[in-house]
C-alpha positions, 0 to 999 in steps of 0.5 A, a space after each residue: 524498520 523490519 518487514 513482516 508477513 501476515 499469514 491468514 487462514 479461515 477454516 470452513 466447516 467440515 473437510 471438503 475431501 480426503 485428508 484435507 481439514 481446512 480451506 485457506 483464505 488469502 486476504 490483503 489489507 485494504 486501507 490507505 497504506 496499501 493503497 495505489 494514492 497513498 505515499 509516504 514522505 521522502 524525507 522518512 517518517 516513524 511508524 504510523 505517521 499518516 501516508 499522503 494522499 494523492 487521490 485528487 492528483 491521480 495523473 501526476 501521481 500514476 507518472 511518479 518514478 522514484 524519489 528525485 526528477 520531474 516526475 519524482 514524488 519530491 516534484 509533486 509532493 504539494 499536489 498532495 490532497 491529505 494526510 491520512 492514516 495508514 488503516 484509513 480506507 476512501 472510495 478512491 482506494 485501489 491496491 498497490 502495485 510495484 508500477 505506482 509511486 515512489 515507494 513500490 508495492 504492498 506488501 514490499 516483497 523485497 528490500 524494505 523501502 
């Protein structure tokens, strides 16, 4: 797997000050992979192979630490509500944080997952 950045940038009508041409705009990505509820399998999955959803699980899942353990995503995995794909977007959707689930923030900064 290789990890990538995705550079966006919006350029709003004429230069608002000396030398400067165009306005950046930072967007994220606001879908189910990269979602607060949404993890992938332990066991690994290839690309595009629908994240589950923990969002009717939401208090074991804020609790998840790793892979193993009580609290590990493989204790929990059955409390799943679906599988969904990674560009689905719910009313539940909150951004990802490095503080939730098995597999860290989005985007990843460091080592992929």
């Amino acid at each position: 797997m290789s990890a990538g950045v995705l550079h966006c940038a919006l350029r709003l009508g004429d230069p608002v000050g000396p030398g400067l041409d165009e306005q950046n705009l930072i967007t994220r990505i606001k879908a189910c992979v990269a979602c607060v509820w949404s993890d992938y399998s332990p066991a690994g999955v290839p690309l595009m192979a629908g994240p589950a959803c923990f969002r009717d699980a939401k208090d074991l899942y804020r609790r998840c630490d790793g892979k193993h353990g009580p609290h590990g995503i493989l204790a929990i995995w059955q409390e799943r509500t679906e599988f969904a794909q990674e560009t689905w977007l719910c009313e539940e959707f909150e951004h990802r944080t490095s503080d939730r689930g098995y597999r860290g923030p989005f985007p990843h900064l460091g080592t992929p997952w």
